[in-house]
C-alpha positions in Angstrom: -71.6 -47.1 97.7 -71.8 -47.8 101.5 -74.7 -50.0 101.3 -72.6 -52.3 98.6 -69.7 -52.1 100.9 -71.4 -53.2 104.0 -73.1 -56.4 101.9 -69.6 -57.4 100.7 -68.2 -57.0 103.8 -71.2 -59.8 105.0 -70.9 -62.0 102.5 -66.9 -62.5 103.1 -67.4 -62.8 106.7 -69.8 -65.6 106.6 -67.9 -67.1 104.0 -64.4 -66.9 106.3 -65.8 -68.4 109.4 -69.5 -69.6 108.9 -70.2 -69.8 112.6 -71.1 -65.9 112.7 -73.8 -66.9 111.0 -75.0 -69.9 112.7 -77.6 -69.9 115.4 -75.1 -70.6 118.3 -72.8 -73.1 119.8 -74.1 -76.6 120.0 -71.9 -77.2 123.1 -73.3 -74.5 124.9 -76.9 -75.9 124.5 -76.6 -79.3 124.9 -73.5 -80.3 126.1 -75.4 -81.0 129.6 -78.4 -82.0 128.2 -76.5 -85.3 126.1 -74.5 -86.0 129.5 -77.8 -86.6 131.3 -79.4 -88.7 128.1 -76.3 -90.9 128.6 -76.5 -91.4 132.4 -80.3 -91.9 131.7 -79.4 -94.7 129.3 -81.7 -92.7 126.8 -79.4 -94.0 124.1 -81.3 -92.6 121.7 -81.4 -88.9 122.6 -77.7 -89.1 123.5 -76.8 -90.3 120.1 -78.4 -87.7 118.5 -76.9 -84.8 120.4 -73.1 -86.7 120.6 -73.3 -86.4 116.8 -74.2 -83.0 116.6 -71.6 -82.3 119.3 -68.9 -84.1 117.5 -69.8 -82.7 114.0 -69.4 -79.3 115.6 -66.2 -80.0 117.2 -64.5 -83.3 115.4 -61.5 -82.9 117.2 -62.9 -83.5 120.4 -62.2 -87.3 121.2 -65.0 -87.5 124.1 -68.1 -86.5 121.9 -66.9 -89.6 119.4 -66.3 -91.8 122.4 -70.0 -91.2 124.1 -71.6 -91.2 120.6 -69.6 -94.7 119.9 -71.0 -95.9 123.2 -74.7 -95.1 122.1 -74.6 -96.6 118.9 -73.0 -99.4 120.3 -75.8 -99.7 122.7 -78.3 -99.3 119.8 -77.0 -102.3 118.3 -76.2 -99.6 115.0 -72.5 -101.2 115.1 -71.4 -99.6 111.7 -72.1 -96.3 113.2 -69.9 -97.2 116.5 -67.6 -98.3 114.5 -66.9 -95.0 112.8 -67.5 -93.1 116.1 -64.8 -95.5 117.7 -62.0 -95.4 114.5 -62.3 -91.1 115.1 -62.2 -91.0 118.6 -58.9 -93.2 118.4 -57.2 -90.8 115.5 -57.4 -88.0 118.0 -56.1 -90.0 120.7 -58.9 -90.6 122.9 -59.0 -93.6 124.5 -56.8 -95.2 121.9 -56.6 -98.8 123.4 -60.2 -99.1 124.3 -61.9 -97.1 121.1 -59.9 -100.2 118.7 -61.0 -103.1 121.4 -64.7 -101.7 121.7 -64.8 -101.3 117.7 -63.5 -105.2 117.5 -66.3 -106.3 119.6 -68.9 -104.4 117.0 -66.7 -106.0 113.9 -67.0 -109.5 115.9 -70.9 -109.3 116.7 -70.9 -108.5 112.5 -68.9 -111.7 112.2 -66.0 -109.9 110.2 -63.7 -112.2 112.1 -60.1 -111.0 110.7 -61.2 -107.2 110.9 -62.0 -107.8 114.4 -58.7 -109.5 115.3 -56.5 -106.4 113.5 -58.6 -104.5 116.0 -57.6 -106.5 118.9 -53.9 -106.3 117.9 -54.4 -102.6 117.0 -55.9 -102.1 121.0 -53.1 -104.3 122.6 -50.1 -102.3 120.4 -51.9 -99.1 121.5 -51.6 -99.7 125.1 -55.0 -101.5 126.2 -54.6 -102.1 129.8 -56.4 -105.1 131.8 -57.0 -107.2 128.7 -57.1 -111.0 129.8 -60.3 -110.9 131.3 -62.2 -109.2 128.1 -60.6 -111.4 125.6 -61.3 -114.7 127.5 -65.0 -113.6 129.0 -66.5 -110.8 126.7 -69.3 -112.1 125.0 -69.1 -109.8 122.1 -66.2 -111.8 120.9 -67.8 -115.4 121.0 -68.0 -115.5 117.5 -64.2 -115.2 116.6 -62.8 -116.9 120.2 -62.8 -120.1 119.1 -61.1 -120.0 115.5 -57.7 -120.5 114.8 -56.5 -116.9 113.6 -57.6 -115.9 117.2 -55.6 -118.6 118.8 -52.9 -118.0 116.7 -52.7 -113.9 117.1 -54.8 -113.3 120.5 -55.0 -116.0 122.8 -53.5 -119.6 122.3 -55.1 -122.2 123.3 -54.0 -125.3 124.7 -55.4 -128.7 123.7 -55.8 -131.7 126.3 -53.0 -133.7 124.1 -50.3 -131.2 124.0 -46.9 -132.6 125.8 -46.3 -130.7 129.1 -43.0 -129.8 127.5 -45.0 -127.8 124.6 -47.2 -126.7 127.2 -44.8 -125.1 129.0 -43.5 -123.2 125.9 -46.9 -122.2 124.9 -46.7 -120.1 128.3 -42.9 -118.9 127.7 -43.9 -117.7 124.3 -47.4 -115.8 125.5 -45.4 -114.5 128.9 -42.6 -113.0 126.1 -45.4 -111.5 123.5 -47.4 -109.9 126.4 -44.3 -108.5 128.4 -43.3 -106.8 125.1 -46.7 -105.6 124.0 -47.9 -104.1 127.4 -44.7 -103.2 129.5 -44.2 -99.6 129.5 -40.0 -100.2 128.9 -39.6 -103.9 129.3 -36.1 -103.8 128.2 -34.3 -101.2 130.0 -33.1 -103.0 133.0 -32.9 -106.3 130.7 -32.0 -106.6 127.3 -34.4 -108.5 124.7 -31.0 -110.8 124.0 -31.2 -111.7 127.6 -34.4 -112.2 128.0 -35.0 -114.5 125.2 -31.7 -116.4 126.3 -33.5 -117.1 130.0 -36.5 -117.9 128.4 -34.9 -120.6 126.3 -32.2 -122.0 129.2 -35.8 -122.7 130.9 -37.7 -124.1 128.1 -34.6 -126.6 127.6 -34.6 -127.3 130.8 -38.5 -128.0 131.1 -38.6 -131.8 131.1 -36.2 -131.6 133.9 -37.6 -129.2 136.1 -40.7 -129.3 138.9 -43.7 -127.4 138.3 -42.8 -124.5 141.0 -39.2 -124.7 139.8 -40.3 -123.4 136.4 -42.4 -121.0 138.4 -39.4 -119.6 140.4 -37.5 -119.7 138.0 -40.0 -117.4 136.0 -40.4 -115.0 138.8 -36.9 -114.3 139.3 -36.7 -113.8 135.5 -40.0 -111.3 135.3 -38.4 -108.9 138.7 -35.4 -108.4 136.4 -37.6 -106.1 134.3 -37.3 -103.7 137.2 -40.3 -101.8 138.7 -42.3 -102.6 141.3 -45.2 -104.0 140.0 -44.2 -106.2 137.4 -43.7 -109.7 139.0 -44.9 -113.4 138.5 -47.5 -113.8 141.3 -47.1 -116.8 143.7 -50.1 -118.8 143.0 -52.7 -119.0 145.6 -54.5 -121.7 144.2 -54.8 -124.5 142.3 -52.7 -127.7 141.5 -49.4 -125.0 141.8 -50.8 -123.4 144.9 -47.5 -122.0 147.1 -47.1 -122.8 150.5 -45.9 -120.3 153.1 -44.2 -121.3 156.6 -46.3 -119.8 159.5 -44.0 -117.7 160.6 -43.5 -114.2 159.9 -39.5 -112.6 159.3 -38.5 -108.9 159.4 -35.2 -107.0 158.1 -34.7 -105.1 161.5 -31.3 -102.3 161.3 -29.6 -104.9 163.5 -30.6 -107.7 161.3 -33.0 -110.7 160.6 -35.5 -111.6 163.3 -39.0 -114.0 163.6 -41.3 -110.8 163.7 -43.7 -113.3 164.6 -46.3 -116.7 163.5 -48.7 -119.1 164.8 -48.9 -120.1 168.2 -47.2 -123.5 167.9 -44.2 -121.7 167.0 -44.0 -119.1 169.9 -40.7 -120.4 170.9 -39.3 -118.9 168.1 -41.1 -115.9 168.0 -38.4 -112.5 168.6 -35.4 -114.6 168.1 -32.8 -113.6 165.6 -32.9 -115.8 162.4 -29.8 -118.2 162.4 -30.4 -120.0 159.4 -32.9 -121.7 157.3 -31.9 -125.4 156.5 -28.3 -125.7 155.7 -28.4 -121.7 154.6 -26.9 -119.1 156.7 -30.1 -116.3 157.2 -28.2 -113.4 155.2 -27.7 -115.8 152.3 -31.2 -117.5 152.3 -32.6 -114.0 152.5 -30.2 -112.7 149.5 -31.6 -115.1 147.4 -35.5 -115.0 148.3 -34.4 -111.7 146.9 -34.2 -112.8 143.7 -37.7 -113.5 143.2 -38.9 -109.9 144.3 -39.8 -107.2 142.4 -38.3 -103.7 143.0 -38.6 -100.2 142.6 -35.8 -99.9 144.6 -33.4 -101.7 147.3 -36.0 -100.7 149.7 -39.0 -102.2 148.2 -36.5 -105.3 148.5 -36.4 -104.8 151.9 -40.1 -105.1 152.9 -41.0 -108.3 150.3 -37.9 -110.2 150.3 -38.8 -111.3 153.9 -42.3 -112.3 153.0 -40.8 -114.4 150.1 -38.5 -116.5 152.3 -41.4 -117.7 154.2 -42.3 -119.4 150.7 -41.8 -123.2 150.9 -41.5 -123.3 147.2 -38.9 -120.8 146.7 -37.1 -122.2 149.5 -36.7 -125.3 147.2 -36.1 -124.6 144.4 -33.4 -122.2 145.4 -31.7 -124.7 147.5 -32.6 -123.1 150.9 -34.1 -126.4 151.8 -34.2 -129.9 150.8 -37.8 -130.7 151.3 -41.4 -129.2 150.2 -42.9 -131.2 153.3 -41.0 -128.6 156.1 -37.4 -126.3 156.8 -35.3 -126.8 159.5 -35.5 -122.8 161.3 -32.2 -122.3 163.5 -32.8 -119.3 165.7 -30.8 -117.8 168.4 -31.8 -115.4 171.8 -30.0 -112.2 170.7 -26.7 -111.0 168.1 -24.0 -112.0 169.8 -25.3 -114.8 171.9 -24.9 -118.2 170.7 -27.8 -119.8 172.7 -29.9 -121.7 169.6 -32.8 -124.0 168.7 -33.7 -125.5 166.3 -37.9 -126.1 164.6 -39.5 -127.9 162.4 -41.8 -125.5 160.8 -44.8 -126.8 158.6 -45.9 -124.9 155.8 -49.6 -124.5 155.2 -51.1 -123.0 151.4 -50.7 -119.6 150.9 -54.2 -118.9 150.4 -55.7 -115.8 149.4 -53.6 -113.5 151.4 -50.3 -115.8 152.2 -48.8 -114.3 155.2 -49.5 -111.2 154.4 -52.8 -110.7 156.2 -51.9 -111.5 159.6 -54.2 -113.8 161.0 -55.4 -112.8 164.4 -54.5 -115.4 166.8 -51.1 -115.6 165.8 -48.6 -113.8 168.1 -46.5 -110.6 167.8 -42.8 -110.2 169.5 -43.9 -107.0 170.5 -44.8 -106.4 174.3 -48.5 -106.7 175.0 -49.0 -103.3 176.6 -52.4 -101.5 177.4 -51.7 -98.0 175.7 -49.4 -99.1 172.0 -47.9 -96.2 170.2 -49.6 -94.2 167.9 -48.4 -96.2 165.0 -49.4 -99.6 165.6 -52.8 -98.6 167.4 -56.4 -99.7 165.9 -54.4 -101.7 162.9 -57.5 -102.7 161.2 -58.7 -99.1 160.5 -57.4 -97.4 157.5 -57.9 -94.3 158.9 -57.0 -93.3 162.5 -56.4 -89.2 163.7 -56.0 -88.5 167.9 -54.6 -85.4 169.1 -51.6 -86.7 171.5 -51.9 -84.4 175.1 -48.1 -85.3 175.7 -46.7 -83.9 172.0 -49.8 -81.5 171.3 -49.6 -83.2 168.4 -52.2 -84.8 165.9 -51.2 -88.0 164.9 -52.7 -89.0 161.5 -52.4 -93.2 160.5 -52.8 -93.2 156.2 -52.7 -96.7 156.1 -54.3 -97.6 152.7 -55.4 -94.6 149.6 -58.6 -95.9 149.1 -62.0 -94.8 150.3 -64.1 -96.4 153.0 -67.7 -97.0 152.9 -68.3 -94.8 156.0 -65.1 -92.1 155.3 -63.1 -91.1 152.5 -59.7 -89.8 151.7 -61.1 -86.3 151.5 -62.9 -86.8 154.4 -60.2 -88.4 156.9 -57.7 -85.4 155.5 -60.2 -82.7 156.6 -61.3 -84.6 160.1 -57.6 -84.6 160.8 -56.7 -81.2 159.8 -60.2 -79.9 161.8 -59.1 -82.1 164.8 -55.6 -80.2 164.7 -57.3 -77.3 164.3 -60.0 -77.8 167.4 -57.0 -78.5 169.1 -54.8 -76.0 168.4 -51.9 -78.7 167.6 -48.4 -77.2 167.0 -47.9 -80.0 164.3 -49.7 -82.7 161.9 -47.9 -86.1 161.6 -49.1 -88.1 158.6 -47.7 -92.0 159.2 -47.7 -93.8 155.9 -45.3 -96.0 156.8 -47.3 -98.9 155.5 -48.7 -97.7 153.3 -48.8 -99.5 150.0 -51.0 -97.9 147.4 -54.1 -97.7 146.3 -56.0 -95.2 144.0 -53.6 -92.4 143.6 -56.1 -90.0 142.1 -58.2 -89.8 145.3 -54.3 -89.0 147.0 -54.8 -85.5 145.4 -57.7 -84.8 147.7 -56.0 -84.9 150.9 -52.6 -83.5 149.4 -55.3 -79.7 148.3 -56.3 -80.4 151.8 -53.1 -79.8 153.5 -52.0 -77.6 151.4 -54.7 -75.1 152.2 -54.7 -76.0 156.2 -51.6 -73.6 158.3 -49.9 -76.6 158.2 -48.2 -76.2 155.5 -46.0 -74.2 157.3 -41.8 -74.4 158.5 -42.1 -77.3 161.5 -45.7 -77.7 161.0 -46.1 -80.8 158.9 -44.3 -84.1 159.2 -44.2 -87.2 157.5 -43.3 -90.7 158.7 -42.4 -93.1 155.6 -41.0 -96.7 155.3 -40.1 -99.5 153.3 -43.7 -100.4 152.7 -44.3 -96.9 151.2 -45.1 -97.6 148.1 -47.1 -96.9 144.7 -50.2 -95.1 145.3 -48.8 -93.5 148.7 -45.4 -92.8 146.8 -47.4 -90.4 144.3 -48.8 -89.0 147.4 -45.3 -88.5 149.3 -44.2 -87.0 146.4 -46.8 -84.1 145.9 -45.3 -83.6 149.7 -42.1 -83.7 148.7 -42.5 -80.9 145.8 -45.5 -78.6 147.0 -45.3 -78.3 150.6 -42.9 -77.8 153.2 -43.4 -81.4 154.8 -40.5 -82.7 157.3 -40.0 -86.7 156.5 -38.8 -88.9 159.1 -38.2 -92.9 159.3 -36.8 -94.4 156.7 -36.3 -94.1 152.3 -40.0 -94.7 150.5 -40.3 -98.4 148.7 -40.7 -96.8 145.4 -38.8 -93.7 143.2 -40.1 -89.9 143.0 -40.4 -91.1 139.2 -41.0 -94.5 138.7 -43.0 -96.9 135.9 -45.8 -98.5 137.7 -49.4 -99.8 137.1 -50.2 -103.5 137.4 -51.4 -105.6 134.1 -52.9 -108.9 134.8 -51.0 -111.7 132.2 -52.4 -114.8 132.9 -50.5 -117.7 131.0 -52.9 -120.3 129.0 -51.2 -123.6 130.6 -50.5 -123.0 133.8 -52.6 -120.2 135.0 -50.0 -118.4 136.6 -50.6 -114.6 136.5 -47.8 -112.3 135.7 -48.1 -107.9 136.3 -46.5 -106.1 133.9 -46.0 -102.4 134.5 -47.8 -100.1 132.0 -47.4 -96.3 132.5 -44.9 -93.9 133.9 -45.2 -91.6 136.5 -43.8 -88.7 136.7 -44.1 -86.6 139.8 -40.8 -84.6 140.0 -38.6 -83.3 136.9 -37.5 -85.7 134.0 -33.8 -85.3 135.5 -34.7 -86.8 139.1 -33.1 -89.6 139.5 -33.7 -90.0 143.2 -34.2 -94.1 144.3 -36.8 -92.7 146.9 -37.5 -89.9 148.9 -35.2 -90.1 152.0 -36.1 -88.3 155.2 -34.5 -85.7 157.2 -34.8 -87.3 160.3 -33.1 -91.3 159.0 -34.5 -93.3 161.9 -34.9 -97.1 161.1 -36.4 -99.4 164.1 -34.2 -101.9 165.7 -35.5 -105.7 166.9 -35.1 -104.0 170.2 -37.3 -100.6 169.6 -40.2 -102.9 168.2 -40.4 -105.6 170.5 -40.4 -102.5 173.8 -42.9 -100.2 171.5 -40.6 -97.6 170.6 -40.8 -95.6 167.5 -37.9 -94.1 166.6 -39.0 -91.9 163.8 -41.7 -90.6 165.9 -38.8 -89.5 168.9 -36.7 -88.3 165.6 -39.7 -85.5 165.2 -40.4 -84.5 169.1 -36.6 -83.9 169.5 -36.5 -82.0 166.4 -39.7 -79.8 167.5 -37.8 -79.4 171.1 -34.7 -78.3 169.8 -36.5 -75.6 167.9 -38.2 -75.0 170.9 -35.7 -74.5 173.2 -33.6 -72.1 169.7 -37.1 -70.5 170.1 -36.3 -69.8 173.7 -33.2 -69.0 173.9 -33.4 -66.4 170.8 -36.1 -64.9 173.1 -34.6 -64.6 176.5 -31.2 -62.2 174.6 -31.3 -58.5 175.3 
């Protein structure tokens, strides 16, 4: 009887899971070998093991996705097809699996398949899409008919009215915000939206070209993050114009931070007004037009956006596109003024955001400049201060240099403090505006294996231009190490919806961001509008133009008062 037994017993264990019997795991054979077909472009070899990888494990979105990709490259577009459609019903790569499986249905020349595709991919969140839908040449075939125009990308004809030119943008500015915006209507209602949207389309044959424009921006900021905007065109027929002059939101107010060198009398003088507008109130509605995380964010670009002849206008600021009338006085509280003619010039690639390098600073010249304002050009800068015993670490930028990355400037800084034998690592980051957050990770493992991540060991110095990319990284600070911050709130929230999405508008060109993802760094409940420092130390007109850094003093009184606790719990019996 045992012999009988022990077959039955076989025969329902094979039949339960049928793997027993099989000769092994596919994965575990050839799981490396198909990744180095792929990056061999042996699109053959990879095909064949992605299929055997995903008929063993069907639930695994990747193996679809890679075999897609071979079959695509095979020019066997039924079979990406399928590979594409299952890799999107497990919820890999959703957007791009229903755009890559349009281009295959397109280069068949199954025209409405491939558009349902397209509007499939945009609905499921396909990010960066105006470039692929007006360039890729896998969807030549269906770009030019008018289901395409109609559902994808309108098209406007050499005849049509500016007035129906104008809505054509309205109408794709609207379908676009709504399909791609991660919660386009929290801070705005739809109602309200659509009533803007129609106040300016009425208003259209009445308007200037950069007064639609303006009008547009201050309508996109009211969405509410930090990344969705209307960008100020740069060139072109509506190319923006920018006085050349730079203005700064000091603690004891607004000031000429500083500009080309024909306008050097104005340079370190407190802003008086601009035109006929009192400074506050020009710089209250600049405001308008930028976008915002929070009030902070506001802060740093509302300044850079009153230099905008444009804006200027069509708020009312100033009369004139051709120049503004700058009234600017010695100091608060003295009533000494003049009064410039400044010139605007086109914004160019940069605007007045990249400094060029002849204009002047109302900073003092001054042979050693503090840490935070030495070698500005370098992304990267670590020196061990003798004075402090400090090392001073500069994170201007999260992205990673041709001769050093992130990882790599974390550990030199953390090894130089450890050469050193520093009593404390200062990270500046105060502006610092993004980048690549994933490569933030890096230096955040760094720190947190270094003994700096200790009480009074690690401080961070963080701004109005901290923002996006660094926010993620101040964050991680925030939660998983015992980081000190000094200076003033971050530009951005612990939790905040960010990402930029390129929308550029058939008629006009003008390209709008609209946020697409949400990050959450702290708990669902934080509500925080930033992460404020311990040590609050915002810079006065006064601090910058002598080269003092207050947030820096904030952190060597701090490590003397626990020096001199240190002491004095020492020195009792």
């Amino acid at each position: 009887m045992k012999p009988c037994i022990s077959m039955l017993l076989f025969v329902v264990l094979a039949l339960i899971s049928p793997r027993l019997a099989s000769a092994g795991s596919v994965a575990a054979q050839k799981l490396d070998a198909a990744d180095a077909a792929m990056a061999k472009e042996d699109w053959a070899a990879a095909a064949s093991m992605y299929r055997e990888l995903a008929t063993e494990n069907p639930r695994n979105g990747f193996f679809w996705y890679q075999l897609a990709g071979c079959e695509y490259s095979l020019k066997r577009y039924r079979e990406a097809i399928e590979a594409y459609q299952r890799a999107a019903a497990v919820g890999y790569q959703v957007g791009v699996s229903h755009y890559n499986r349009a281009c295959c249905l397109a280069l068949l020349g199954e025209s409405k398949p491939a558009i349902d595709a397209i509007e499939l991919a945009i609905r499921s969140g396909l990010r960066n899409r105006e470039e692929m839908i007006r360039t890729d040449t896998d969807l030549n075939s269906i770009r030019d008919t008018a289901e395409f125009r109609s559902r994808i990308l309108p098209a406007v004809m050499p005849e049509t009215s500016r007035a129906d030119a104008w809505k054509i943008d309205l109408d794709y500015l609207t379908k676009r915000v709504a399909e791609t915006h991660y919660a386009p209507w929290r801070n705005i209602s739809r109602k309200e939206w659509d009533a803007e949207i129609a106040r300016i389309q009425s208003a259209v044959p009445n308007m200037k070209d950069h007064e639609i424009i303006v009008a547009l921006m201050q309508l996109v900021v009211r969405i509410g993050d930090g990344h969705t905007v209307v960008a100020a065109p740069r060139e072109g027929k509506y190319t923006f114009h920018v006085l050349p002059i730079r203005f700064y939101d000091f603690k004891d107010g607004l000031y000429v931070l500083g500009g080309a060198p024909e306008y050097a009398k104005l340079i370190g003088k407190r802003l008086v007004r601009i035109g006929d507008t009192p400074a506050e109130k020009a710089l209250e509605m600049a405001a308008t037009t930028a976008q915002r995380d929070n009030p902070q964010q506001v802060r740093w670009l509302a300044p850079r956006y009153m230099a905008r002849i444009e804006v200027l206008n069509a708020l009312g600021v100033v009369k004139s596109l051709a120049a503004a009338e700058v009234v600017v006085a010695d100091a608060k509280g003295k009533e000494t003024r003049m009064t410039v003619k400044v010139i605007p010039i086109p914004q160019g690639p940069h605007g007045n955001e990249m400094i060029p390098d002849h204009w002047i600073d109302m900073a003092e010249k001054t042979a050693t400049p503090p840490p935070w304002r030495k070698d500005p050009d370098d992304v990267f800068t670590a020196e061990f201060l003798d004075d402090s015993k400090l090392v001073y670490a500069n994170f201007r930028e999260v992205v990673n240099q041709e001769k050093e990355t992130v990882e790599q400037f974390a550990d030199r800084a953390i090894a130089l403090a450890d050469d050193r034998k520093a009593r404390a690592l200062v990270i500046d980051v105060r502006t610092n505006n993004g980048g690549n957050n994933f490569l933030a990770r890096a230096f955040l493992e760094s720190i947190i294996k270094s003994r700096y991540n200790d009480d009074g060991r690690l401080f961070v110095i963080t701004g109005r231009e901290t923002f996006s990319a660094c926010q993620n990284f101040c964050n991680w600070l925030d939660r998983q190490t015992a980081a000190l911050f000094a200076g003033e709130p971050t530009g951005s929230r612990p939790n905040f919806v960010g990402e930029g999405n390129i929308i550029t508008l058939p008629y006009s060109g003008l390209q709008a961001s609209a946020s697409s993802r949400f990050w959450q760094d702290s708990v669902s409940e934080d509500m925080r509008l930033w992460i404020a420092p311990e040590f609050e130390a915002e810079m006065t007109s006064d601090d910058y133009r002598h080269n003092r850094d207050p947030a820096f003093a904030a952190i060597l009184e701090y490590l003397g008062t626990r020096a001199k606790a240190s002491a004095g719990a020492a020195a009792k019996p």
